[in-house]
N, C-alpha and C positions, 0 to 999 in steps of 0.2 A: 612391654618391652623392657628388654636388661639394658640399661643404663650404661655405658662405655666410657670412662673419663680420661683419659688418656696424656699425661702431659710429656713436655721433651723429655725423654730419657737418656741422651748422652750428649755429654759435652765438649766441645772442640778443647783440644791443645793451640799452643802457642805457635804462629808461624817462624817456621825455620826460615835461620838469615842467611838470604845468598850469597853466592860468589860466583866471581868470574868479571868481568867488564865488557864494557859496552861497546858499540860499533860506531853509533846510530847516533847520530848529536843528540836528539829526544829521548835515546831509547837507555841511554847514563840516566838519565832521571829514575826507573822505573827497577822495582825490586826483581833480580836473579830467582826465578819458583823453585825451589829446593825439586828434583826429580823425584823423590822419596814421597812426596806432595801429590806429585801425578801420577808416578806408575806402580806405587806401592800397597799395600792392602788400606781399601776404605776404612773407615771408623765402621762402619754399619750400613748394608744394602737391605735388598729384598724385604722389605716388610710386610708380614703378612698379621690377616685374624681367622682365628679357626670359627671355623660355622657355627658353632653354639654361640662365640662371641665371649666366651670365656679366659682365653689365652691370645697373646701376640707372639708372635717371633718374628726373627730377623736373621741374620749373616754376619759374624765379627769375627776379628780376631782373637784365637785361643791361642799361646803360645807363637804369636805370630805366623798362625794358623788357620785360614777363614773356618768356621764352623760353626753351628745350629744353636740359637740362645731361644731362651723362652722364656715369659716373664704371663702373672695374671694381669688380663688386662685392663684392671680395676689398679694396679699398681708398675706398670711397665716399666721404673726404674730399680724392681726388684728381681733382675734377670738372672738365672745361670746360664752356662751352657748345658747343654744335653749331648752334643756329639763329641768323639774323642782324635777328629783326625788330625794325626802328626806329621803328614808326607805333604800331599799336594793340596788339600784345600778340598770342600765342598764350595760350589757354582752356585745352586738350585737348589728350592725347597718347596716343599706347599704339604697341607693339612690332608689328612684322610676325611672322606665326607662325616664318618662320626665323631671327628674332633681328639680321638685315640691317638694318633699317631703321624708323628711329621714324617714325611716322605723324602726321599731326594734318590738321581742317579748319579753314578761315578764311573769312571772309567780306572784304568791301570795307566800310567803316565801317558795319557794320551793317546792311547793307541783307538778308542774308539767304540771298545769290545765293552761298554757299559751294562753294569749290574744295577738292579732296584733296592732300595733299602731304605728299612723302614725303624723308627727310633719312639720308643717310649717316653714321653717328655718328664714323666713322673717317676720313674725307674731308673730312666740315661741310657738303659741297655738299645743297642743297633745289634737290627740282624739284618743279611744278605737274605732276600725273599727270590734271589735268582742265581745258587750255588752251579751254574752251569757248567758245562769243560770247558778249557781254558782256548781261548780264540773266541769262543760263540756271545753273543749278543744280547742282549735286552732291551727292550722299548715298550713302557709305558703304551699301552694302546686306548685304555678307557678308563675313567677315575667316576662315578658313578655315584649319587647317593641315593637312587633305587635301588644301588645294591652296597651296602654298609657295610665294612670290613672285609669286602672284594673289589679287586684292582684286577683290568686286564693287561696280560702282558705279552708280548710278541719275543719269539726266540726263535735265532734260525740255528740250534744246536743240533737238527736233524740234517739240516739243508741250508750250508752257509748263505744260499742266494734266497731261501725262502723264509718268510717269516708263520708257524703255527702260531695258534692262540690256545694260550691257557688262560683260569681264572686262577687267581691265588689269593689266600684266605692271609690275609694281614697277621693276624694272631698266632695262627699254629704257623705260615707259610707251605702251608700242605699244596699243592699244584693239580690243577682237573684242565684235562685236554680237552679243547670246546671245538677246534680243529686245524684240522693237517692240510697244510696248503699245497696242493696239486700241480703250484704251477703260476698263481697270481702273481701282482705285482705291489697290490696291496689290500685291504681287508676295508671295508666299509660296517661298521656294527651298530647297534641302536644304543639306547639307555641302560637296555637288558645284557646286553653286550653279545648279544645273538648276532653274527654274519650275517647280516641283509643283503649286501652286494659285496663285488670284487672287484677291481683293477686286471680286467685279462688285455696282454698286452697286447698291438696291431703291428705288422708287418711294415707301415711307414711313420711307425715312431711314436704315431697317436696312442688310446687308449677305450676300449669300451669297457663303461661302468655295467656288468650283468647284475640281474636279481640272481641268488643262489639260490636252487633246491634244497631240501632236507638233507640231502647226502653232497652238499655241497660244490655238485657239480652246477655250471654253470646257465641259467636258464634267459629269461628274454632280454633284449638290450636296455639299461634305463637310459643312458645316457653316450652317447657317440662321440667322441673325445679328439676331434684330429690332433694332426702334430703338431698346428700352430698355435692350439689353445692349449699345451700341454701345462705352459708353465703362468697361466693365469686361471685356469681352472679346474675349482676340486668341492668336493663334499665337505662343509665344514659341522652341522651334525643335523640329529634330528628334534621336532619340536617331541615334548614332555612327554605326549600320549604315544610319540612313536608313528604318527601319522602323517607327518608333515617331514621333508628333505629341504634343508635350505643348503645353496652352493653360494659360492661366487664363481662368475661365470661369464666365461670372453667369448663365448659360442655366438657369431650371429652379431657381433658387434665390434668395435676397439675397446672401449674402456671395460673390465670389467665390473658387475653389475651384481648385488645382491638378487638373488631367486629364490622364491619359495616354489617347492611342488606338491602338490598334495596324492599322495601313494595310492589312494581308491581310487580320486576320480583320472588323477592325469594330469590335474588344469595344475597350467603354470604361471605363476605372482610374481611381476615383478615390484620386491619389496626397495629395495635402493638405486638409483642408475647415474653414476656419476658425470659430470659433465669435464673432468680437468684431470683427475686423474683415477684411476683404479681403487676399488674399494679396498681397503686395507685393512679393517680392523671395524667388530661386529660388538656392539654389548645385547645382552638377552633378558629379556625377563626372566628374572628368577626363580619364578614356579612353570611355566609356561614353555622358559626357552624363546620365545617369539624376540624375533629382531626390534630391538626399540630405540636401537640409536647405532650408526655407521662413521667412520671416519676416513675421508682420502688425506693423502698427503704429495700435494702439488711441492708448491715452493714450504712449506710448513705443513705441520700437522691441523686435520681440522674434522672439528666433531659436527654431525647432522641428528638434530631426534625426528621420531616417528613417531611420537606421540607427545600430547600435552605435558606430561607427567616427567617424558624425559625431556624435553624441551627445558622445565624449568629448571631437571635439578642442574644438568650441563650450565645454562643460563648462572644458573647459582658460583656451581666449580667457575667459571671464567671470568666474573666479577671479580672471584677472589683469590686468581690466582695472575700471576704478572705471567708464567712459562706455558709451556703446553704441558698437558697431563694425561695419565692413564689410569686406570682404576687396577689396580695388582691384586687385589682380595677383596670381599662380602662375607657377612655372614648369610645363614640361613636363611633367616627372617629379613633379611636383607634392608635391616637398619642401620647398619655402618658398614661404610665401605673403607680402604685405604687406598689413598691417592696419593699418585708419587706425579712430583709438578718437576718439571728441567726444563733449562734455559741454557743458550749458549754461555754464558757469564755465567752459569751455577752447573756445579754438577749434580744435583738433585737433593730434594725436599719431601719427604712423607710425611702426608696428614694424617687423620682421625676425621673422616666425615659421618658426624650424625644427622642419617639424614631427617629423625624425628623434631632435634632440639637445634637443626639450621646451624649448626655448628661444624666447625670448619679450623682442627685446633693439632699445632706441626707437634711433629712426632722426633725426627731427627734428620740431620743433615748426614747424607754420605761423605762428605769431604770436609767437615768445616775449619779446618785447616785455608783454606781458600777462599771464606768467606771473604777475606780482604786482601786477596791477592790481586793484580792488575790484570785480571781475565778479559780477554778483549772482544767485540761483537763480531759476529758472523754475520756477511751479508749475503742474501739467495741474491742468486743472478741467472737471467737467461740467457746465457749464450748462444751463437748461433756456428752450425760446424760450416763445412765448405760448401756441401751439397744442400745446406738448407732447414736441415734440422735443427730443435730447440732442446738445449743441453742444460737442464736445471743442474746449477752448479752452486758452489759454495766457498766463498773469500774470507779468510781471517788474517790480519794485518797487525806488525808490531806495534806495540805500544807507542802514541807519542808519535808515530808515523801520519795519524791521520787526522789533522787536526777540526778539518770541516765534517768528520763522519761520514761522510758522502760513500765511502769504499773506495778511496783513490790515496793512497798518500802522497805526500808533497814535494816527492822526489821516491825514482822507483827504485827498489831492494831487493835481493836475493829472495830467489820462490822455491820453496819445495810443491812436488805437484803430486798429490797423495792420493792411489788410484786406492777405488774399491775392491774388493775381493768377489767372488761369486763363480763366474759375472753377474749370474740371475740373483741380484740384491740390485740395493741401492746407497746414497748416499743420502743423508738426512739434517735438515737444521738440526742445532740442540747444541748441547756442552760435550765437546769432541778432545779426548785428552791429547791426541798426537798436534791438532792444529790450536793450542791453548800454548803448547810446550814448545811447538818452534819458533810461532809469534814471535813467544817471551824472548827468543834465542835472537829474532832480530829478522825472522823470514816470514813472506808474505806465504799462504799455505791457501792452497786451490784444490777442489776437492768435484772433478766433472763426473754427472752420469754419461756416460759413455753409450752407444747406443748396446743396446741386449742387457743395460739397467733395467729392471722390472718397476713397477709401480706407474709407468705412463702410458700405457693402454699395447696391446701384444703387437700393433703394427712397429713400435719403436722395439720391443723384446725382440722381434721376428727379423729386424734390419740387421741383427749381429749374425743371419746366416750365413758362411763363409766369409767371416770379416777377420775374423783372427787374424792380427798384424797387419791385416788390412784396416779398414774403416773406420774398426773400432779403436787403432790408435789414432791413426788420423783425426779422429774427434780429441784426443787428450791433446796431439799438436796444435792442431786449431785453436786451443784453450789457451796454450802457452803463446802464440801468436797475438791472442788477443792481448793477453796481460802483459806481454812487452809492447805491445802500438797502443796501449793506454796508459804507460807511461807504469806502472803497476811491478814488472819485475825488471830486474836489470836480464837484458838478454846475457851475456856470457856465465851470469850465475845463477842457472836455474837447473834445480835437482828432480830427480823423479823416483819415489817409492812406495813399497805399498806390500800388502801380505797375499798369499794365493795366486787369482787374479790377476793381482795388483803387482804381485811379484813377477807375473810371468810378463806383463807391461813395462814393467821396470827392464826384463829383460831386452825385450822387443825396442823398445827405444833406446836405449846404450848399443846396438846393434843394426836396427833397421833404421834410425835417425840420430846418430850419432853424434852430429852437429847440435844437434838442440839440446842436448844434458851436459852439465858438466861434472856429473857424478852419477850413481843410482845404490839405491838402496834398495834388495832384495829380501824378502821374509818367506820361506817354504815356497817358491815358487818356481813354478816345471819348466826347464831347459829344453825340454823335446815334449811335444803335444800327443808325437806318437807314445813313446815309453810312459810317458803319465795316466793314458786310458788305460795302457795294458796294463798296470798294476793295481788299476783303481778294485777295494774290496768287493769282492763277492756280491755281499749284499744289497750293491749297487749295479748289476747287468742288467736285471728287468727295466731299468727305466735310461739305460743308454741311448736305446737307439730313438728316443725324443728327444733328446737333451745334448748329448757329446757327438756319438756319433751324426746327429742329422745338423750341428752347428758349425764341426771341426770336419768328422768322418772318420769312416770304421781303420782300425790299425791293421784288421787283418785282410783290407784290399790293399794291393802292392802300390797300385794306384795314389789312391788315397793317404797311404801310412807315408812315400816319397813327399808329398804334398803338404801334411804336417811336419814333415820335420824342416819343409823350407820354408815353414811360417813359424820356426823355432831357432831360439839364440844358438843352441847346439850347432846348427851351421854356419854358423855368420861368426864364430869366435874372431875371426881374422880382422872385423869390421870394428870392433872396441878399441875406444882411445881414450877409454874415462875412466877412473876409479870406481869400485864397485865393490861395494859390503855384502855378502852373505850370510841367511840367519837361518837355521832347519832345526826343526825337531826330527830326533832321532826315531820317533815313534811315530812319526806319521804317517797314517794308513791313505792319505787322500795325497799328500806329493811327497813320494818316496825321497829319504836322504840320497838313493844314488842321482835322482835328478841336479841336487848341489853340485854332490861329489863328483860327476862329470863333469860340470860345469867348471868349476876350479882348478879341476888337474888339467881342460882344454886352456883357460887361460895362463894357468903356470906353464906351460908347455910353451905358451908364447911371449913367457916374462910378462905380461899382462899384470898391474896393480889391482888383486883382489885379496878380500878380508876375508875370511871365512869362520863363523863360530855357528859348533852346534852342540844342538844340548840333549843329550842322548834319556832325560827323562819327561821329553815334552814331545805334543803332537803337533797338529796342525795350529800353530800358535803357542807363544809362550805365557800359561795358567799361573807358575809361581813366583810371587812377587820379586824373589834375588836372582829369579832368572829376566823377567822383565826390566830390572833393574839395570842389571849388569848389560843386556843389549842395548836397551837403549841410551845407557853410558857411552858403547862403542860406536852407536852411531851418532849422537850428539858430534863428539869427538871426530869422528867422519866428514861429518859435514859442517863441521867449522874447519875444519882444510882446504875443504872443497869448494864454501860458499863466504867464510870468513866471517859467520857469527858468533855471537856467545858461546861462552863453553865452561860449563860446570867439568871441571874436571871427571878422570873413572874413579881414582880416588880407590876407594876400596870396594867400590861396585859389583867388585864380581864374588868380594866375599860371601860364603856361602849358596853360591851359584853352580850349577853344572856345565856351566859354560865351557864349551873345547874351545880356546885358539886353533884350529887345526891350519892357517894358513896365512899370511898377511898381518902379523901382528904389530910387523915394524911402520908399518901407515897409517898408524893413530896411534898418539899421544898418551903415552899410562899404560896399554897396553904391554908392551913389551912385559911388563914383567910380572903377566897374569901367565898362568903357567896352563900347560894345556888340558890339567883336568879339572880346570874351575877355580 
């Protein structure tokens, strides 16, 4: 074994002194978190070790720039970077299986149309390994190291709606067509990255998994996929020899369940079967592949082994860790792992697990800037909606507010009610920038799975069928009922915002329940349900009609498309009596800017109080730090109007930002005199 020593290698700066004052007779006590703190570029994320165990990298800032460092990892505070990007930033990275070459995908300001690219750590040279035409796509399909200096990749440059498989050779980036997709929905491949099965799609939304022919048409069924397991089960790969299919899989049950199947004979293993909540997250033997440890995530994250072996090391990691962890990287030989530990109160910690010399030794903090900021606990809760369901939810409370810990403070406070995006996601314990930052500001911040949240078994997924604006707000109201009858938020001052999803809830409540908000904060989210599917990309039709069409309904029944639009803000404009921020990426392929742009010119049409900024080099979400900066300058500012907490000034927040004012500037504070192109 190579010996891996590993010590800190970056060190926190000094915390920035706040401003602004206090509300909250406790909450004068407690330091103003500089916003620069929260939504600005980390010191250093993603830690990774390349499989030989030779090299680390990571994610920093290069000219306040996030991008690719790499350091030996017998010396990790001897780092350069290797990447050169000066625009938006790289997200994502990880190793080629021969340790050659760091990997990562990007997009064009967000638009979605990602290319692969691959960077020589010892040269610095990056090349595009996917020079496609401009619109067409790329997606990483298979990273492999049975096959060493070939990565498979998916391009629908022939057929925006279809994805072909090529292999492509790392080195030269030469490209070999493995095959032309006829019509799937998605591509199943082994090790070898041979097409073993397909995703051919069913007429009510489900999905049958076929074995392929040689000529890749489609041959017997493996797997029968109706519509209501669409969005809990899938292929997640095969064991090492290529004989074994392990899924997760809601077929025949609610929770879903680890499956192994074995390809000769048929017979099917059930390898994990959760009892609280859906399997979420699979670790494998590292030669083998074989499942040997699962984790669900009920109220917390929580890890299961499968054997003695993993039993202990888990055993080990949780001893020695206060947060919940994940394992991000192994090497080969698979005697160090990197573990990355978070906690509500930290925003994350990566180790150095040796797992030969039981050694368990921190690498670097992402934030430590925050080390000693007054980051406040998060408490799970289960709520219950009207009809009786159980809403894993999540409370974070201002500082100084709660003197017993209990989750109650000692008189109740303005709430922001901060919906998830999806819907098919979730919301999660951990260290959550948005409910850290409003705390701080003096707001209690509620955080509900909502029913058609994923992770608590597909009867709770499958209850969001025609709920839109139905039910599945009604679960968010029921939430905000509860935390004013427990004394928790002041009823007249409670906000609701959120991005996607969460945006189009945001809508739906400043509209369909009017009374209950006294503000709302919207981020890229759809005014019309109808106009939102019809624009959705190409890429995404084969898997509509499980998903949108069978949750909402198809745009092109007249029926149907009426029906959406009166479960959308687009009709109800007449119905707004509350201030309302606006945030869109100009570039986003998944809720088009004209969904804003309606939206604002119907409420300016009505003298209606709305804000509207967007940022014409960002998608679905805003990626670059002075653009994250600068909106959430303007909503701070927003909702200390609206709810009467803390407020850091904009200050000069929007310097070097792309931010448009395009409307409402005069309803927050500093604004005015951000000019309208950033």
């Amino acid at each position: 074994m190579k010996k891996t020593a590993i010590a800190a290698a970056l060190a926190g700066a000094a915390m920035m002194p706040g401003v602004g004052h206090a509300e909250h007779h406790a909450l004068s006590e407690y330091e103003l978190i500089d916003r620069s703190e929260l939504f600005g570029n980390p010191v250093a994320s993603q830690g990774r070790i390349s499989p030989d165990g030779e090299w680390v990298s990571w994610i920093a800032p290069d000219e306040g720039v996030m991008n690719v460092w790499v350091a030996p990892a017998s010396d990790p505070a001897n780092g350069k970077v290797v990447t050169d990007d000066r625009h938006r930033g790289i997200s994502n990275h990880f190793w080629s299986t021969d340790s050659r070459y760091v990997m990562f995908v990007k997009d064009n300001d967000g638009d979605e149309n990602f290319h692969v690219y691959a960077t020589d750590p010892r040269s610095g040279e990056t090349r595009d390994l996917t020079p496609v035409a401009e619109g067409a796509r790329a997606d990483i399909m298979g990273v492999s190291k049975d096959r060493p200096g070939i990565i498979l990749v998916g391009l629908n440059e022939r057929n925006p709606q279809l994805t072909d498989l090529y292999e492509v050779n790392i080195e030269t980036g030469e490209r070999t067509l493995i095959a032309e997709n006829p019509g799937y929905a998605a591509w199943i491949t082994d090790n070898t990255y041979k097409p073993r099965m397909a995703l051919a799609p069913k007429p009510d939304g489900g999905m049958n998994a076929v074995y392929l022919n040689e000529d890749m048409t489609p041959g017997e069924v493996f797997a029968d996929i109706p519509s209501e397991d669409m969005l809990n089960t899938n292929v997640v790969g095969f064991s090492r020899d290529n004989s074994t299919v392990y899924m997760i899989d809601s077929r025949e049950r609610n929770l879903a369940a680890g499956i192994a199947i074995d390809l000769t004979s048929g017979e099917r293993r059930v390898i994990a079967e959760p009892s609280k909540a859906d399997l979420s997250g699979i670790l494998t033997d590292n030669e083998t592949y074989e499942p040997i440890a699962y984790s669900t995530n009920y109220l917390k994250d929580e890890w299961t082994a499968l054997n003695d072996e993993a039993a202990a090391e888990i055993a080990f990691l949780q001893e020695n860790l206060e947060g919940e962890f994940s394992i991000s990287s192994r090497t080969e030989d698979d005697n160090t792992w990197i573990v990355y530990e978070g906690a509500a109160e930290a925003p994350g910690q990566y180790y150095v697990y040796d797992r030969t010399a039981d050694t368990l030794t921190p690498w670097f903090a992402t934030r430590p800037d925050l080390a000693d900021a007054p980051l406040q606990p998060m408490h799970p809760l289960e709520l219950k909606s009207s009809d009786g369901k159980t809403l894993v939810s999540y409370l974070t409370l201002p500082p100084g507010s709660d003197p017993d810990g209990d989750g109650r403070p000692d008189e109740a406070v303005p709430m922001l009610l901060w919906v998830h995006g999806g819907p098919w996601a979730r919301d999660a314990y951990g260290y959550n920038t948005v409910h850290q930052w409003m705390a701080n500001r003096g707001y209690a911040v509620l955080s509900v799975n909502y029913r058609g949240s994923t992770g608590f078994g597909k009867d709770f997924t499958n209850a969001a069928v025609g709920e839109f604006a139905g039910k599945m707000h009604s679960d968010l109201t029921d939430a905000v009922d509860w935390a004013v009858s427990e004394g928790i938020a002041q009823k007249d001052k409670v906000a609701i915002g959120g991005g996607s999803y969460g945006g189009y809830a945001t809508l739906v409540g400043v509209t369909f329940t009017p009374d209950t908000f006294a503000c709302g904060v919207d981020i890229v989210g759809p005014s019309s349900l109808a106009t939102l599917i019809e624009s959705f990309p190409e890429y995404w039709k084969p898997f509509l009609a499980g998903t949108w069409f069978r949750y909402v309904g198809d745009p092109s029944d007249p029926a149907a498309r009426e029906a959406m639009i009166e479960r959308s803000a687009i009709s109800r404009i007449d119905d707004i009596r509350v201030p309302l921020l606006v945030g869109q990426g100009g570039n986003d392929p998944r809720v088009t800017k004209p969904e804003a742009d309606n939206l604002v010119e119907a409420m300016q049409a009505k003298n209606l109080p709305v804000t509207y900024i967007n940022y014409p080099d960002e998608g679905h979400g805003f990626q670059k730090p002075e653009n994250r900066l600068s909106f959430f300058a303007a909503m701070e500012g927003f909702l200390g109007t609206c709810l009467g907490g803390r407020v850091q000034p904009v200050g000069d927040a929007f310097q070097g930002s792309s931010g448009q004012v395009l409307a409402g500037a005069e309803y927050i504070d500093g604004l005015e005199t951000v000019s309208s192109g950033g």
